[in-house]
N, C-alpha and C positions, 0 to 999 in steps of 0.2 A: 020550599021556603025561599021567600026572595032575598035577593042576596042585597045584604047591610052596608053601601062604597064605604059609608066611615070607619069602620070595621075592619075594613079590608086592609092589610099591613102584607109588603111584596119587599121582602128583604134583600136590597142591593149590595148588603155587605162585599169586599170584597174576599175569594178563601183562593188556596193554590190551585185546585185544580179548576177553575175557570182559566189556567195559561193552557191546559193541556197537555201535547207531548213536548211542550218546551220546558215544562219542568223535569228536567233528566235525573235529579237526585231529591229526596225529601223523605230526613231521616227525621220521622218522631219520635222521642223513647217513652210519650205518656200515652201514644197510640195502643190500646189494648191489645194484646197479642200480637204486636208488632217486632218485638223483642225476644231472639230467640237463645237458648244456652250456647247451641250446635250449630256449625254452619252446614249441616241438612234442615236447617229450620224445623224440629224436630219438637222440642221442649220448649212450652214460652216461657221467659224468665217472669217471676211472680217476687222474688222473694230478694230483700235489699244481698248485696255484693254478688248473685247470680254471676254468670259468665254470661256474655253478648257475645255470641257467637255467628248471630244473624241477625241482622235489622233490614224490615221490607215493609213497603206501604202498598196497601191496593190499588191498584190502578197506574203504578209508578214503576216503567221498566227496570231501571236500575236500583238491584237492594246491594246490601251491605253484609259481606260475611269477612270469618278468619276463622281457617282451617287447623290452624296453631294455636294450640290449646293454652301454651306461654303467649303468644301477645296478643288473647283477647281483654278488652278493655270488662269493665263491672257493671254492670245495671246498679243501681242507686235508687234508691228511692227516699220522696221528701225533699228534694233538691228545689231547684226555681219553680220560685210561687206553688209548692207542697207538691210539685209535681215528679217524675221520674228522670235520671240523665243517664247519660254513660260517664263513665268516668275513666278514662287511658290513665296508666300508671305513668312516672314521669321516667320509666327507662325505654322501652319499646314497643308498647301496644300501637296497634292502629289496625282499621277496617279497610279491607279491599272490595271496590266497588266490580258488581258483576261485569261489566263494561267502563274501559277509561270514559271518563266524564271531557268532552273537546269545548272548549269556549274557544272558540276562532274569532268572534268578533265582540255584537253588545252580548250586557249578559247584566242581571240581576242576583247578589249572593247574600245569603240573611244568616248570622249565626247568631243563638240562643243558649247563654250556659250560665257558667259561674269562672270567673277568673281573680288568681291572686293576685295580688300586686308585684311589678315587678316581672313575670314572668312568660314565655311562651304560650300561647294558646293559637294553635294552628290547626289550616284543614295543608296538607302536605304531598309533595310525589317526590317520584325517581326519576320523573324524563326527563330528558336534555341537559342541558348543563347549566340550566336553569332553575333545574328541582321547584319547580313552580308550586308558589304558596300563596296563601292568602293569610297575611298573620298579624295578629299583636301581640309586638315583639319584647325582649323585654328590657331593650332599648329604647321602650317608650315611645313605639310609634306604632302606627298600622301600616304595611305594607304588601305588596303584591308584586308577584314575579312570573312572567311567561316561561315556554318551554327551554328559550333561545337566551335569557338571564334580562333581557329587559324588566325594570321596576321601576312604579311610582310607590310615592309614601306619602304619609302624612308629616307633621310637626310632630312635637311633643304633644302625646295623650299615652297617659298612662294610670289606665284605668284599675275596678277591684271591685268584686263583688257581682253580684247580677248582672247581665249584659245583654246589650240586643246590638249588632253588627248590620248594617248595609253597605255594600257596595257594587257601584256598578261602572260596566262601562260605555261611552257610547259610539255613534257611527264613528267619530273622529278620533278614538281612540281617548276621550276623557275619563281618566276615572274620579271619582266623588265617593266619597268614605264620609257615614255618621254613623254615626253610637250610641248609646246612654252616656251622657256628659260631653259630648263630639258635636259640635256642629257640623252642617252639609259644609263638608272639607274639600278642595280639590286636588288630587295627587299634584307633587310634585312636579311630573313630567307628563307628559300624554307616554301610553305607554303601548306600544305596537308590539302584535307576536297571538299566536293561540297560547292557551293557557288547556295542559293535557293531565288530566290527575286519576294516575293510578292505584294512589289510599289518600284515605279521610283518615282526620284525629289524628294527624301527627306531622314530623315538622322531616326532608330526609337528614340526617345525622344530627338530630335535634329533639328528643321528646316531648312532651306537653309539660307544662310545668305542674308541681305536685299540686292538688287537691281541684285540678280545673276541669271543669264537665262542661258535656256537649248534651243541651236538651233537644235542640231541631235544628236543623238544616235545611236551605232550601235553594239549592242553583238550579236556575231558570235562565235560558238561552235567549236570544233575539230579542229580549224582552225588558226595558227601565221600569220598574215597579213605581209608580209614586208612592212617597212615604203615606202619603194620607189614604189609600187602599190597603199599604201594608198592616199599618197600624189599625184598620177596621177589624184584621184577623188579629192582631199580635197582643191589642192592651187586653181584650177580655180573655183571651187565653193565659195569657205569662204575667198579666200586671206591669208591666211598663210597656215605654212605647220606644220606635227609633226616632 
């Protein structure tokens, strides 16, 4: 049968795994079977406040577990756009990545949840004396911290409710922070340092604030995402855009 060109539809969308092995983390919780009770990834969690005890995507070497049965975060379901989150309690849960996640230079980072107002919502570590984070604070800003305590921020933004998070940095050390309600913002400072994260979903001496979920994650190395590729994946997934 000869083939119809007008017919013919060649989807250029863009999705994460066209970055490749530059996407080092990409945590989905509405990914099916993605989400595990156990960190043997043993039991998929199915059923709302489960235990997340593993979260892994196919094709993504670094997954997400926690071996400690007290600070596994909850699987959720019906969270942003009817879909599934984790939820970190606000005293000490958080996931440890199989391998620290290193941003040494540019880098691309998207978070997807739900935030209160007023409150912490961080991806968080232990290294250096930097405790390096990526957060909105609840100091009303967004901020970012290397391994070595360098930070840029934002102004006043202080958001609530559903969210979608960009930020990235570039050759020059620029960082650019947007949101839902954020314009493309530019840090404060140019900010120099690798940035080394040894757990996600949490802040160090700091927990997430109560009722805030994390539905996807996506750090991507070497790489500036434009928003207009990001949002080809993001609006018909989550319902907004960055």
């Amino acid at each position: 049968m000869p083939l119809d060109k007008k017919k013919l539809v060649i989807s250029r969308r863009w999705h994460p795994r066209r970055v490749g092995s530059d996407l080092l983390l990409w945590m989905d919780a509405s990914e099916p079977s993605g989400v595990y009770e156990e960190s043997t990834f043993t039991t998929v969690a199915t059923d709302d406040a489960d235990p997340a005890g593993g979260i892994r995507k196919s094709g993504v070497a670094i997954s997400l577990s926690q071996s400690n049965g007290t600070l596994r975060p909850a699987f959720k379901l019906n969270q942003t756009y009817g879909k599934p989150a984790i939820l970190p309690d606000s005293v000490d849960d958080y996931m440890v990545p199989s391998a620290n996640i290193v941003l040494p230079g540019v880098f691309t980072v998207v978070m997807i949840g739900f935030k209160t107002v007023s409150t912490v919502w961080s991806l968080g570590s232990t290294i250096g004396v930097g405790h390096p984070a990526i957060t909105l604070h609840s100091d009303t800003q967004i901020y970012i911290t290397t391994d070595g305590g360098a930070s840029s921020a934002t102004a006043v933004f202080n958001p609530s409710g559903n969210i979608a998070v960009r930020i990235t940095r570039d050759v020059n050390d620029n960082v650019m922070m947007k949101a839902t309600g954020l314009a493309n913002t530019p840090g404060n400072v140019a900010m120099v340092g690798t940035m080394t994260f040894d757990r996600i979903m949490s802040r160090f001496g700091q927990a997430n604030g109560a009722g805030n979920t994390f539905s996807e994650i996506m750090i991507i190395k070497d790489r500036i995402i434009p928003d207009v590729s990001l949002n080809q994946y993001i609006c018909p997934k989550w319902g907004m855009r960055i």
